[in-house]
C-alpha positions as a Markdown table, in Angstrom:
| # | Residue | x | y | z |
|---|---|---|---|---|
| 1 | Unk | -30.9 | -0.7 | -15.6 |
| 2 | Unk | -28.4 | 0.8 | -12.8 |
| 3 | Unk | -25.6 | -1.5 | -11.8 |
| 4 | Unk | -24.2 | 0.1 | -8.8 |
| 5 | Unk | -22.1 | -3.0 | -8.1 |
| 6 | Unk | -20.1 | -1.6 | -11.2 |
| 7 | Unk | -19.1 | 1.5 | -9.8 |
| 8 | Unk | -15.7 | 1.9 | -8.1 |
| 9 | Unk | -16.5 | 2.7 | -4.7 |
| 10 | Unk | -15.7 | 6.2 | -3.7 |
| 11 | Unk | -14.3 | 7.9 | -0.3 |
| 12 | Unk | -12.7 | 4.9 | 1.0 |
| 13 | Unk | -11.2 | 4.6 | 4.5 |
| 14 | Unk | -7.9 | 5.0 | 4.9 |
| 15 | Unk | -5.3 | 3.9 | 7.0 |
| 16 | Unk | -1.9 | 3.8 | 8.0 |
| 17 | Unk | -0.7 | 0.8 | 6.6 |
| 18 | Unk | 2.6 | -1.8 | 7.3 |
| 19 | Unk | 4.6 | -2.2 | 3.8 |
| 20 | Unk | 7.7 | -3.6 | 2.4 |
| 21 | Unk | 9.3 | -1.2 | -0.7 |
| 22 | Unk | 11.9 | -2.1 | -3.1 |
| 23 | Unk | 14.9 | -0.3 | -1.9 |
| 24 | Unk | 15.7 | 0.4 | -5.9 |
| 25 | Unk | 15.2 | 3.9 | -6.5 |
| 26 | Unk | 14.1 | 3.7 | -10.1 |
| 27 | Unk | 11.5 | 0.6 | -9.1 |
| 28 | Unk | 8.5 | 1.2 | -7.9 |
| 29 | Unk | 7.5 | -2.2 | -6.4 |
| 30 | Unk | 5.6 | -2.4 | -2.6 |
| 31 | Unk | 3.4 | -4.7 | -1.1 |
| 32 | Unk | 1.3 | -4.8 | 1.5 |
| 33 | Unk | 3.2 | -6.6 | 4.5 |
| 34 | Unk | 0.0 | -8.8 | 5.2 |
| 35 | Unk | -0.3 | -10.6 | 1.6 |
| 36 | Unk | 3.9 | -11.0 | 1.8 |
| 37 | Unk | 4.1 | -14.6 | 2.4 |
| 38 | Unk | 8.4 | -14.4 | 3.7 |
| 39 | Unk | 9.7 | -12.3 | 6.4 |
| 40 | Unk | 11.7 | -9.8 | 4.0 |
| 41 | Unk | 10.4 | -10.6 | 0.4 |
| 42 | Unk | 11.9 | -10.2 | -2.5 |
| 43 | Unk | 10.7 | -7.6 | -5.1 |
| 44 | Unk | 8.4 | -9.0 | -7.7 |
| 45 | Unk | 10.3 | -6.1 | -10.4 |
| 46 | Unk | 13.1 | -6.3 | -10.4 |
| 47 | Unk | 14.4 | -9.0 | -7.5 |
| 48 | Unk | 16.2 | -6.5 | -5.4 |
| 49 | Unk | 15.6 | -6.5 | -1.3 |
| 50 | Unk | 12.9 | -5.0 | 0.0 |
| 51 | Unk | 12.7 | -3.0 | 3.2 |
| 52 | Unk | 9.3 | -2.6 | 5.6 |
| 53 | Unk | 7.7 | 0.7 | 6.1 |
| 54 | Unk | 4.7 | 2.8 | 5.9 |
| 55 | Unk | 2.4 | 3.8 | 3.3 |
| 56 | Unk | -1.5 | 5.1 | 3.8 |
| 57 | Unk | -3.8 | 3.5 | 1.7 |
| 58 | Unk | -7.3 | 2.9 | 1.7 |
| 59 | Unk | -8.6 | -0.2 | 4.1 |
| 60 | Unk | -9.2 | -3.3 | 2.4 |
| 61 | Unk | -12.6 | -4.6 | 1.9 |
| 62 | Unk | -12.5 | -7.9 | 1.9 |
| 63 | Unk | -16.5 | -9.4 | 1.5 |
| 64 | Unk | -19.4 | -8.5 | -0.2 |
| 65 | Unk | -21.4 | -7.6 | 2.6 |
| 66 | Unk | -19.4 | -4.8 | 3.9 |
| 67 | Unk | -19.0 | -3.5 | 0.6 |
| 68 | Unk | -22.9 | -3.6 | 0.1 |
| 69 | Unk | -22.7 | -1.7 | 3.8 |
| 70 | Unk | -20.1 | 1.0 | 2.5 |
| 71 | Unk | -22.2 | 1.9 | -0.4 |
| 72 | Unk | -25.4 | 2.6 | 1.9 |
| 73 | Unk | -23.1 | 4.6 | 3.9 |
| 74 | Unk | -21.9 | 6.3 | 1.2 |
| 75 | Unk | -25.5 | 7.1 | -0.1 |
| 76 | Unk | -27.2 | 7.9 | 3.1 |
| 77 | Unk | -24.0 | 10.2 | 3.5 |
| 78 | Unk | -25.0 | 12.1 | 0.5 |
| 79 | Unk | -28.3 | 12.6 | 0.9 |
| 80 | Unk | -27.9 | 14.2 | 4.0 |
């Protein structure tokens, strides 16, 4: 049996994307600024101050139908 639903999707969209970053250099902690539930959070590490900026990363995918609709791209994509 193939399970495609088990494979990680591949050539996602990216984008331009809105986050806040732990202004400790040796931490690495980010999130995105749309699951931040404060106006300046606080980091999840190491609970330093975090500052907003911009990271690219791919666009989320947020229901089963468009994922079903990315992998149909990403075959027809490939067969042509």
């Amino acid at each position: 049996m193939n399970y495609s639903w088990n494979r990680p999707l591949e050539n996602l969209p990216e984008e331009m994307t809105t986050i806040w970053s732990c202004v400790k250099e040796e931490c690495n902690g980010w999130i995105r600024a749309s699951f931040s539930f404060n106006e300046v959070p606080i980091c999840s590490h190491c609970k330093s101050s975090m500052i907003s900026s911009k990271k690219i990363l791919p666009i989320l995918i947020s229901s089963d139908q468009q994922i079903k609709l990315h992998r149909k791209n990403q075959r027809t994509g490939a067969i042509s």
